[in-house]
C-alpha positions as a printed Julia matrix, in Angstrom:
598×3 Matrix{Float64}:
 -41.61  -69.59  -53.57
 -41.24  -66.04  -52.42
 -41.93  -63.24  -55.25
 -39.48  -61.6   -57.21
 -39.8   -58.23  -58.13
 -40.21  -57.64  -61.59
 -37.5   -55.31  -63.64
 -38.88  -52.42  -65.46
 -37.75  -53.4   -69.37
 -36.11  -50.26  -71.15
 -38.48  -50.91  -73.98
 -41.71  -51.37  -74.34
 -41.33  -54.95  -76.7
 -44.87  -55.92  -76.09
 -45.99  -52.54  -77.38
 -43.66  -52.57  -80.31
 -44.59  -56.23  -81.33
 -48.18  -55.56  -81.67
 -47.77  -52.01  -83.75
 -45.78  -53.92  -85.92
 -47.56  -56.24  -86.48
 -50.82  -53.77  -87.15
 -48.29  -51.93  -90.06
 -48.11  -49.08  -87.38
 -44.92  -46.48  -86.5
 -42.92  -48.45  -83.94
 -40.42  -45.09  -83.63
 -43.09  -43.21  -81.72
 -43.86  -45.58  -79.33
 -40.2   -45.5   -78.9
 -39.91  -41.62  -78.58
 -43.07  -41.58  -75.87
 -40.94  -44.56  -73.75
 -37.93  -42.17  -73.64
 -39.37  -38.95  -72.94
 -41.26  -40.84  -69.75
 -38.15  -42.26  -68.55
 -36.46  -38.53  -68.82
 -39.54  -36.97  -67.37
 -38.93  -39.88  -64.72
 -34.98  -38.87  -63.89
 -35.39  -35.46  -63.99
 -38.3   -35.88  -61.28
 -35.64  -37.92  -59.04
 -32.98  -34.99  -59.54
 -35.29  -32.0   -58.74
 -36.56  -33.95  -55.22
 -32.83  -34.93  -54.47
 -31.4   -31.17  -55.39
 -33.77  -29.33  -53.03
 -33.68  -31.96  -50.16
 -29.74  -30.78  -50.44
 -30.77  -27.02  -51.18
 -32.77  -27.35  -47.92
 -29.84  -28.74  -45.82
 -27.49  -26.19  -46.83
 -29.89  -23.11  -46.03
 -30.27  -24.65  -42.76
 -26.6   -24.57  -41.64
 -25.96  -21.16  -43.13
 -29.01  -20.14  -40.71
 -27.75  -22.01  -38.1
 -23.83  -20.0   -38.67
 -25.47  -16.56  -39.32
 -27.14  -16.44  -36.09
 -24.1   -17.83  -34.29
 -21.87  -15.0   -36.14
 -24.36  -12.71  -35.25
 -24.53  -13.08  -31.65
 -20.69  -13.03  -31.75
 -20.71   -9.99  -32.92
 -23.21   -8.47  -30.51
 -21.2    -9.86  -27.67
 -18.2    -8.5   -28.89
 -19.29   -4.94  -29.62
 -20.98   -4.7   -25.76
 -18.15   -5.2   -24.15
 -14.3    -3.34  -23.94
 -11.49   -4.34  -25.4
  -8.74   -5.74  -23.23
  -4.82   -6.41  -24.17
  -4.69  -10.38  -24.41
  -2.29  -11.41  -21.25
  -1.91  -15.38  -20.3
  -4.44  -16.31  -17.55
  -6.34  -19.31  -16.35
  -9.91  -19.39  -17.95
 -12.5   -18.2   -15.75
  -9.84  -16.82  -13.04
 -10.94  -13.26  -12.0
  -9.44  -10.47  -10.99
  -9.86   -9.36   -7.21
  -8.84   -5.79   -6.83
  -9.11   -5.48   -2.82
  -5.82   -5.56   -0.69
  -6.18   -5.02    2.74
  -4.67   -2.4     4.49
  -1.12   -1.95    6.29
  -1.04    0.02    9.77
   1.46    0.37   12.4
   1.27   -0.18   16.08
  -1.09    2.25   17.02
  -3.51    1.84   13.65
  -1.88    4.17   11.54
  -1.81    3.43    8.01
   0.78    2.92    6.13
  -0.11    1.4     2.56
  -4.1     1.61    1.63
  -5.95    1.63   -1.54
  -7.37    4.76   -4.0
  -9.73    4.25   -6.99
  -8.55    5.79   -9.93
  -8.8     5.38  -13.71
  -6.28    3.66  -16.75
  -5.64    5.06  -19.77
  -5.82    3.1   -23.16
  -6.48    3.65  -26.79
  -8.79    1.76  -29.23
  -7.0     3.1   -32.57
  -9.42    1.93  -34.92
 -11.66    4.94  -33.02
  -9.0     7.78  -33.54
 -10.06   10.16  -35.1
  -7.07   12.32  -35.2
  -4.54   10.44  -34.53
  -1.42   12.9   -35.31
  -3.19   15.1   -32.57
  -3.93   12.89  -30.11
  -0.49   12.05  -30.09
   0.68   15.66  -29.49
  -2.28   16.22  -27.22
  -0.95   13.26  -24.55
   2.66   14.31  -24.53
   1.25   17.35  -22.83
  -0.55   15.78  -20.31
   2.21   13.37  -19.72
   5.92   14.6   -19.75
   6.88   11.31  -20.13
   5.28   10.19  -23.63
   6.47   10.97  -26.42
   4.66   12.17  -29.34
   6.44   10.81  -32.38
   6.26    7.09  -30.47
   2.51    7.51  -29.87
   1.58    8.51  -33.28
   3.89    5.7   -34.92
   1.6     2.81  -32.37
  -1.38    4.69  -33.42
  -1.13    4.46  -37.17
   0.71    0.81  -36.84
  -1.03   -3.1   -36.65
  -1.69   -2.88  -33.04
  -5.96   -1.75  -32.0
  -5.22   -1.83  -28.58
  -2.59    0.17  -26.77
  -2.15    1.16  -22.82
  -1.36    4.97  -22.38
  -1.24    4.98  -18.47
  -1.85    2.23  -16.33
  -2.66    4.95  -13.2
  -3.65    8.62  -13.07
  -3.96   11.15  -11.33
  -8.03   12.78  -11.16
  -6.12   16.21  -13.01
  -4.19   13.9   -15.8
  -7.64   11.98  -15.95
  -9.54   15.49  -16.97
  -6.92   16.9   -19.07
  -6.59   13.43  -20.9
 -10.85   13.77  -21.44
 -10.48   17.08  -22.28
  -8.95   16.03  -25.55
 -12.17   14.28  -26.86
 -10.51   11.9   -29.43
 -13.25    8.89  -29.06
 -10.25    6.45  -29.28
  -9.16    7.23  -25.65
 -10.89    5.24  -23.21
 -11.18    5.02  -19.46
 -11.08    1.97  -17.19
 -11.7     1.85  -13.78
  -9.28    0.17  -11.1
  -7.76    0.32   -8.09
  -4.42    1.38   -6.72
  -2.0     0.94   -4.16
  -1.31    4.01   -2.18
   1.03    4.83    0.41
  -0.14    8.01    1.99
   3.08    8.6     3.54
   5.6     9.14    0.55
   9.1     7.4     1.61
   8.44    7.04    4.96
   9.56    3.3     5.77
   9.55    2.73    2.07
  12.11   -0.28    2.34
   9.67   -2.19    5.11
   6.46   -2.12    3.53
   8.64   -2.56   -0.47
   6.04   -1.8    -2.81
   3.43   -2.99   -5.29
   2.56   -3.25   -8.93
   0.1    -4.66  -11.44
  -0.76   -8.5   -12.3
  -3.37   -9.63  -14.33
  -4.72   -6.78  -15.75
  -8.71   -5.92  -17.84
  -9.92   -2.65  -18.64
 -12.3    -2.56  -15.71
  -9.83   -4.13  -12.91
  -6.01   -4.71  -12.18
  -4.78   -7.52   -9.82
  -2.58   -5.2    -7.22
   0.68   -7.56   -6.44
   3.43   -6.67   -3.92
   7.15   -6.48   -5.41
   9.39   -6.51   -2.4
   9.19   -5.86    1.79
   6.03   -6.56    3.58
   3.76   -6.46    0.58
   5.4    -9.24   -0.94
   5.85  -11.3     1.78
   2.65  -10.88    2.95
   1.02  -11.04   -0.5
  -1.45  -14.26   -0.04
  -2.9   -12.73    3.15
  -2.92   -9.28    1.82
  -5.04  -10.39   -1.09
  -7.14  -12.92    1.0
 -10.99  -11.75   -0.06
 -11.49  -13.19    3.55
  -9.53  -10.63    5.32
  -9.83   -7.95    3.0
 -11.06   -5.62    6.25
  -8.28   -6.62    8.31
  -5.44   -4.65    8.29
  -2.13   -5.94    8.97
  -0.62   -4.62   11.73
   3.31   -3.72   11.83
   5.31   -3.26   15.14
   6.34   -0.01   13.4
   6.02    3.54   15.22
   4.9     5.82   12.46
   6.16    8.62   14.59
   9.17    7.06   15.76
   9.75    5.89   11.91
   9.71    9.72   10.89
  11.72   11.19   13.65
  14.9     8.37   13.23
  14.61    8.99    9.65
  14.79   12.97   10.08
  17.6    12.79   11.78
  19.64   10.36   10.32
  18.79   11.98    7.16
  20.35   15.49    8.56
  22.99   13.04    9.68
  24.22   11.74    6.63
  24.26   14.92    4.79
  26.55   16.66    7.8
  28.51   14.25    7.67
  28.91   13.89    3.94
  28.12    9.75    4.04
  27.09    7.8     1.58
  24.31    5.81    2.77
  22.9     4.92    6.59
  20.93    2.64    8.03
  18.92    2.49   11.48
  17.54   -0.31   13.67
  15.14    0.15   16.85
  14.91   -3.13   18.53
  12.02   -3.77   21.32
  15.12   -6.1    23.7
  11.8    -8.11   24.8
  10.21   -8.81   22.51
  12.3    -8.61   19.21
   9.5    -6.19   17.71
  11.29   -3.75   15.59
  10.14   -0.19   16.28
  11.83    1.47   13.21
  13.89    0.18   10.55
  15.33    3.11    8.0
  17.93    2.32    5.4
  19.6     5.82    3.74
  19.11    6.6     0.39
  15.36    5.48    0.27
  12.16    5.58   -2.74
   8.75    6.63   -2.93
   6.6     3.11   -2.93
   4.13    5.15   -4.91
   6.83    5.51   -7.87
   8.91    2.45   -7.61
  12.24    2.89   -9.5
  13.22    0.08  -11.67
  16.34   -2.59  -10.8
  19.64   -0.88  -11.54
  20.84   -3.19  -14.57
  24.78   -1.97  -13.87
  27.31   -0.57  -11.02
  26.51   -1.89   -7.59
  23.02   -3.48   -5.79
  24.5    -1.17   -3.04
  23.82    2.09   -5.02
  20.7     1.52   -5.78
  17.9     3.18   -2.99
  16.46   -0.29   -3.55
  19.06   -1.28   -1.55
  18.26   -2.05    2.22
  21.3    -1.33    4.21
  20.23   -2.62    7.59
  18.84   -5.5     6.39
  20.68   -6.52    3.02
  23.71   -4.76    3.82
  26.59   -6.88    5.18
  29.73   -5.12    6.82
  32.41   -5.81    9.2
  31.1    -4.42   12.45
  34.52   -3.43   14.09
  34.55   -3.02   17.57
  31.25   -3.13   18.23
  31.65   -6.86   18.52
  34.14   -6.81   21.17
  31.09   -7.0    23.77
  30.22  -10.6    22.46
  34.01  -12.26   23.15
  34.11  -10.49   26.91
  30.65  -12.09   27.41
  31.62  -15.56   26.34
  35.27  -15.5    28.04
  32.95  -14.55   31.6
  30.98  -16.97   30.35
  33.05  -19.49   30.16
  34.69  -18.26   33.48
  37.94  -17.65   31.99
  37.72  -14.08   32.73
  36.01  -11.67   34.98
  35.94   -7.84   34.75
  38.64   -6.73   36.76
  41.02   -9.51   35.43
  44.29   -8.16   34.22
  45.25   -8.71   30.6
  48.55   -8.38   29.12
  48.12   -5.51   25.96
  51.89   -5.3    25.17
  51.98   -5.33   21.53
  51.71   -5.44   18.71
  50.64   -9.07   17.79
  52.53  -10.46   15.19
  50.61  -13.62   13.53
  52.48  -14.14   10.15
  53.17  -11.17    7.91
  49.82   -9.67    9.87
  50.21   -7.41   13.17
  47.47   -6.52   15.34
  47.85   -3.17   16.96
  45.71   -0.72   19.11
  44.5     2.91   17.94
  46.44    3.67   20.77
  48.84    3.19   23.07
  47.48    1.72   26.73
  50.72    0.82   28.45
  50.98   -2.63   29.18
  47.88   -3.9    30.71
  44.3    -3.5    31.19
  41.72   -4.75   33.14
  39.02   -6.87   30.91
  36.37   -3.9    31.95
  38.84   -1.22   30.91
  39.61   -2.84   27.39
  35.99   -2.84   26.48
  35.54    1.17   27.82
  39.47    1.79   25.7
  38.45   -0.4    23.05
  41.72   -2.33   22.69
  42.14   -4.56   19.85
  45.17   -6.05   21.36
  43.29   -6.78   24.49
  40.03   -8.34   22.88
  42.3   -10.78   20.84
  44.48  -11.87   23.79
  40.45  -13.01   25.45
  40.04  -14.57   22.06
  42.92  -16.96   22.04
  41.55  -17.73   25.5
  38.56  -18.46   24.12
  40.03  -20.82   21.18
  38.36  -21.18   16.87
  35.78  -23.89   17.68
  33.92  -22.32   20.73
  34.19  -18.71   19.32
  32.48  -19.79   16.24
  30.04  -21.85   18.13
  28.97  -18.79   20.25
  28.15  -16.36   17.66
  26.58  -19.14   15.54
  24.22  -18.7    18.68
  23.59  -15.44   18.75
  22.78  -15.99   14.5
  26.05  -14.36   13.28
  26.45  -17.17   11.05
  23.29  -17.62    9.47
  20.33  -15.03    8.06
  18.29  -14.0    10.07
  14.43  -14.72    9.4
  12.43  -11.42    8.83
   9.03  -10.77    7.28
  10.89   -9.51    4.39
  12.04  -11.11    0.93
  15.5    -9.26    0.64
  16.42  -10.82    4.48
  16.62  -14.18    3.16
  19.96  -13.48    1.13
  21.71  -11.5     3.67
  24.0   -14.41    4.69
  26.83  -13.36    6.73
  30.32  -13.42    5.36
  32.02  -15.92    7.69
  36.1   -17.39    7.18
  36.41  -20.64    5.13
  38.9   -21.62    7.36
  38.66  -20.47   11.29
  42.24  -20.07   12.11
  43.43  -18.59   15.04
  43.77  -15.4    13.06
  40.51  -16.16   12.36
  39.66  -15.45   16.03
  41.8   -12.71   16.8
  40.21  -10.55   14.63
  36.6   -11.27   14.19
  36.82  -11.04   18.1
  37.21   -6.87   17.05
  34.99   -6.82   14.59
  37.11   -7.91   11.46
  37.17  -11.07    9.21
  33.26  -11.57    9.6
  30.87   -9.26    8.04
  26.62   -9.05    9.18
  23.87   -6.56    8.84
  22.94   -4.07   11.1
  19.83   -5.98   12.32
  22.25   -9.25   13.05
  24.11   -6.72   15.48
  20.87   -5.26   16.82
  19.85   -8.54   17.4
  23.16   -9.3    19.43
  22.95   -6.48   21.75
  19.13   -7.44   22.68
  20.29  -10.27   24.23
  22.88   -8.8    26.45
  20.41   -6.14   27.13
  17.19   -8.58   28.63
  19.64  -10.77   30.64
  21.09  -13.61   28.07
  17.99  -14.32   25.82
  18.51  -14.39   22.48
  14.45  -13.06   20.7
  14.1   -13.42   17.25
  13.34  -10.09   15.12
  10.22   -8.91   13.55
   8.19   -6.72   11.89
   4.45   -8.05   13.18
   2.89   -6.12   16.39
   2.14   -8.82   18.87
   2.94  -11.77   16.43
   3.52  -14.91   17.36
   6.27  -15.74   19.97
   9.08  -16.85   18.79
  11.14  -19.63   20.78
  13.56  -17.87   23.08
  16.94  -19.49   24.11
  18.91  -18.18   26.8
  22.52  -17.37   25.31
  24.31  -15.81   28.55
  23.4   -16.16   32.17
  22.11  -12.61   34.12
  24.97  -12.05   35.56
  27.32  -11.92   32.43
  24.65  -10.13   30.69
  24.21   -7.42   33.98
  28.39   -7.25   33.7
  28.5    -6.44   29.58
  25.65   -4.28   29.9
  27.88   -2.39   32.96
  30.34   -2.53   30.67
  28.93   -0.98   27.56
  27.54    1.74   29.72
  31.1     3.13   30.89
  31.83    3.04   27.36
  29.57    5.78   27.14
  30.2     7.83   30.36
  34.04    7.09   30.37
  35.34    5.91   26.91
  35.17    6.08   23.35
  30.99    7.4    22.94
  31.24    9.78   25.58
  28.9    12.07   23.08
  26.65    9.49   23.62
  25.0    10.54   26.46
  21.08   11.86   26.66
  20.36   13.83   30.17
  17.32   11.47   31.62
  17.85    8.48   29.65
  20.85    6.29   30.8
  22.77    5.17   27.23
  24.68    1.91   26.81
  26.79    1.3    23.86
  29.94    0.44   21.94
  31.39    2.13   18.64
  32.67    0.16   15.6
  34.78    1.55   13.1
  35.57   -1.1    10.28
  37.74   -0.22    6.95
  35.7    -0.5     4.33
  36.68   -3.47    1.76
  37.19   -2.3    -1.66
  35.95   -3.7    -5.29
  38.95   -6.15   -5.72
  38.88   -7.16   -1.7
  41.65   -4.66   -0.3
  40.85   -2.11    2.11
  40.3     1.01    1.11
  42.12    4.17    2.39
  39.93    6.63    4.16
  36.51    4.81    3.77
  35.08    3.08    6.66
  31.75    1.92    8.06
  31.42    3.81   11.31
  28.67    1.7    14.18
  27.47    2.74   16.92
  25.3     0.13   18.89
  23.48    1.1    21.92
  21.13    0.09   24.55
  18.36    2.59   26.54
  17.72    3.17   29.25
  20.77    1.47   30.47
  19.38    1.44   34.06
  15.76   -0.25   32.77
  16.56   -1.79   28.71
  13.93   -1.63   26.71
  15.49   -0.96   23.22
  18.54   -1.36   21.09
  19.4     0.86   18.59
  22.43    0.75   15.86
  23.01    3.42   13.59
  25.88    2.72   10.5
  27.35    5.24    8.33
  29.08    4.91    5.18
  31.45    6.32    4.27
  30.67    9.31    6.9
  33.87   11.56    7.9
  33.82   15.07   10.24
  34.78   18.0     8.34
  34.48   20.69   11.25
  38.07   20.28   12.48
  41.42   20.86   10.94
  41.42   17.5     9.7
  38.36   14.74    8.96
  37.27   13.11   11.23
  35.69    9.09   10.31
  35.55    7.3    13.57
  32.35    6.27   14.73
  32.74    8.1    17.73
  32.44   11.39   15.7
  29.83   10.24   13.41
  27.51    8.05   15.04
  27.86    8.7    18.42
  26.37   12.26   18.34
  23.73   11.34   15.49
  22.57    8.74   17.68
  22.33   10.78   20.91
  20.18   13.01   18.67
  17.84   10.38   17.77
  17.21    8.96   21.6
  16.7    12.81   22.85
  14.11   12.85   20.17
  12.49    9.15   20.36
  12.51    8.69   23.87
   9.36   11.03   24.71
   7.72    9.41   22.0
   8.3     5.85   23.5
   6.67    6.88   26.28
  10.05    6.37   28.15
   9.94    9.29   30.97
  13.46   10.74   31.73
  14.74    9.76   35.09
  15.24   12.38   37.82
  18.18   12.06   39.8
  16.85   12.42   43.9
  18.24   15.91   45.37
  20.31   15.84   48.18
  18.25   16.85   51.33
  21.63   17.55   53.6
  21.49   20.94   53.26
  17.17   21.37   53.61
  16.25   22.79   57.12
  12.79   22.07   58.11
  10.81   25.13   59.53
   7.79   24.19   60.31
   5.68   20.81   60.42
   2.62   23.09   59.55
């Protein structure tokens, strides 16, 4: 029988029992049994209270130290503005550098400083205020001092500075301005081929580092690589001519002022290798001060805008080349073949007429060197919708063309819904389809190197690109023949550089309005050529618009007055620089007597 513990009774009976029975006080014995089971709880309640007192001073402990070390953590390091990130992602600073052909660069990095403001630190912070709209023209002082005094204990002031705004900023001495180390993109050449290399900004951004990102051309394309820790220290290397890049963009800059145009674009083509030498679009930006997206009016006001690369026109006659080349081609044509020009052509309520009037035939040579509408549109019908379209859809006037830069991607042609036989009248002169500059530079490259169509870009010894031959030699040899009697004999006789043979056709195009009609008097003069004619080696297109010729009695907007001579400038200057050495014509030795073999 297992044992049973005994209860403790609340009285003491046996106790009571026997006082009782001895006569004595049974109430005491009473009293003594309840002040030792008191005695008894209040023991158990003091041993319970400070097991719990004990508890509780060890996780205050535990929280004060945790608090503490918080706090310590906190108050050794800066104060950054909170941005969304991926825990534990740092910020790498380093971008490699950007350098053309020959080394040169063209974007690098400069340490400099950022400028913020820990506002619980002002001291004077009505003054402060005052102090920085001083030091930067921008601020201004009534805005600063109402961030100062409001919720906000951090605030950026300047994300960059210059090394004077930097002194003058710690000349104030308020111990609420702070300094942060960083790094920033610099492009030591101001504008110069702004629109190529496009620009950068700031990502991620801490007091002691900013993530440098690229916003448009080159440095966005190219962003990944640029920002590779693993190539850090190798620059990429542009096919751009820094010198070559300055010179085109001096001139054509002269150009468009003389000639009181709104905007201009250039293209220098290697006809080899597709490498483009220079690429200038007219108004331009400084990459180092990046102006904002125009929020109203036209993308094509903005200097943002890339003309030779965004900007899609109709080319006019300058595309009069490419439906000779396919009718030889084809063999439907050859360059003394006669052509019937009697006009003009009526198609509907439209008429297609010449500039002027070339009796009543020409040969197919003489209608590229006279430029006859009439004439190209009469090869066109020959031609017919469905092959015409094919053909330029292989040269890549149907399509963008693929450049290392962002803005290429949306420069898709304007092509007709419907290809009618209109359709192929006029887009054989350069109307009804509108491309970019660097489409029609891309054109003329393949008539230049003998019927291969290269692919454009912007990387110095790149990759090759497939090649696909477009036109045989011998139609290629005949257009190029062609295109270089334009300039000795027709329409760009101002064309011509002493030394350096010049191939090319002009392209003056009326200039489509806001609501689709032409506009009166505004035009986008082209002038696409090839050097040296006798040896290619480069195409270059210049575009005006909007350019006219005030020197005579009346203005003068043809591309023969506007781009022709601008373009003639540019070779004469470019050429040299190339490395291209002017040919010598042999002297006649008919009238040399010899005297003497000695």
């Amino acid at each position: 029988m297992t044992d049973i513990p005994l209860r403790t009774p609340l009285r003491p009976l046996g106790r009571i029992l026997s006082a009782r029975a001895k006569g004595e006080d049974t109430n005491r014995i009473e009293r003594e049994n309840i002040n030792k089971r008191q005695e008894g709880e209040i023991e158990q309640t003091r041993v319970r209270a400070q097991g719990r007192l004990l508890v509780l001073g060890v996780v205050f402990i535990c929280l004060y130290f945790a608090i503490a070390l918080r706090v310590a953590l906190l108050s050794a390091s800066e104060p950054t503005e909170p941005r969304s990130q991926q825990a534990g992602a740092s910020i790498v600073a380093q971008r490699a550098d950007i350098v053309d052909r020959r080394g040169r660069i063209l974007a690098t990095n400069m340490d400099t400083h950022s400028l913020y403001v820990e506002t619980t630190h002002l001291v004077d912070p009505k003054g402060t205020a005052q102090a920085l709209s001083k030091v930067f023209l921008d601020l201004d002082a009534k805005r600063l001092y109402s961030a100062f005094t409001g919720k906000r204990k951090f605030l950026w002031i300047k994300r960059k500075m210059s090394p004077e705004q930097m002194q003058a900023a710690h000349d104030i001495g308020d111990p609420g301005l702070r300094f942060g180390p960083r790094e920033m993109r610099l492009y030591p050449n101001g504008r110069l081929a702004a629109h190529v290399l496009g620009g950068a900004s700031f990502g991620r951004e801490g007091v002691h580092a900013a993530e440098v990102v690229g916003v448009a051309g080159i440095e966005k394309t190219f962003d990944k690589r640029l920002r590779d820790p693993g190539q850090s220290g190798q620059p990429l290397e542009l096919s751009l001519d820094l010198s070559v890049q300055a010179a085109i963009e001096q001139v054509l800059y002269g150009g468009m002022k003389l000639l009181n145009a709104k905007g201009a674009a250039a293209v220098l083509m290697e006809v080899h290798t597709g490498e483009l030498v220079s690429l200038v679009s007219l108004p331009d930006f400084d990459p180092n001060n990046r102006p904002n997206l125009p929020t109203k009016g036209q993308a094509a006001d903005s200097p943002l805008f890339n003309r030779a690369v965004q900007g899609v026109y109709e080319l006019g006659s300058t595309f009069k080349i490419f439906a000779v080349a396919q009718a030889m081609e084809l063999g439907l044509v050859a360059p003394e073949t006669v052509v019937d020009i009697r006009g003009p052509i009526r198609w509907g309520k439209y008429r297609i007429s010449d500039f002027h009037n070339y009796g009543k035939e020409l040969s197919v040579e003489d209608i590229i060197i006279k430029s006859s509408n009439i004439g190209t549109a009469r090869i066109a019908t020959m031609i017919g919708a469905e092959r015409q379209e094919n053909f330029l859809g292989s040269l890549g006037f149907l399509e963008p063309i693929y450049l290392e830069m962002v803005e290429a991607s949306g420069a898709k042609p304007l092509v007709p819904r419907h290809w009618s036989e209109l359709s192929t009248m006029t887009i054989s002169y350069g109307h009804g389809l509108s491309a970019t500059p660097l489409h029609l530079a891309t054109g003329y490259a393949t008539i230049a190197n003998g019927g291969i169509k290269v692919m454009p870009t912007l990387l110095h010894k790149g990759d090759p690109k497939e090649a696909n031959r477009v036109l045989s030699e011998n139609v290629a040899a005949a257009s190029l023949n062609m295109l270089r009697r334009v300039v000795t004999e027709g329409t760009a006789s101002m064309g011509e550089v002493n030394g350096y043979g010049v191939a090319g056709k002009t392209g003056t195009a009326d200039k489509p309005g806001p609501e689709g009609n032409y506009e009166k008097e505004k035009v986008i003069a082209t002038f696409a050529s090839i050097f040296p004619a006798y040896d290619p080696k480069y195409v270059l297109v210049v575009s005006f618009d909007e350019a006219e010729d005030r020197t005579g009695s009346e203005p003068r907007r043809t591309a023969g007055w506007t781009a022709v001579p601008v373009t003639a400038e540019i070779i004469s200057r470019i050429a040299p620089l190339l490395g291209l050495a002017p040919q010598i014509e042999k002297p006649f030795r008919n009238d040399i007597t010899q005297a003497s073999n000695n």
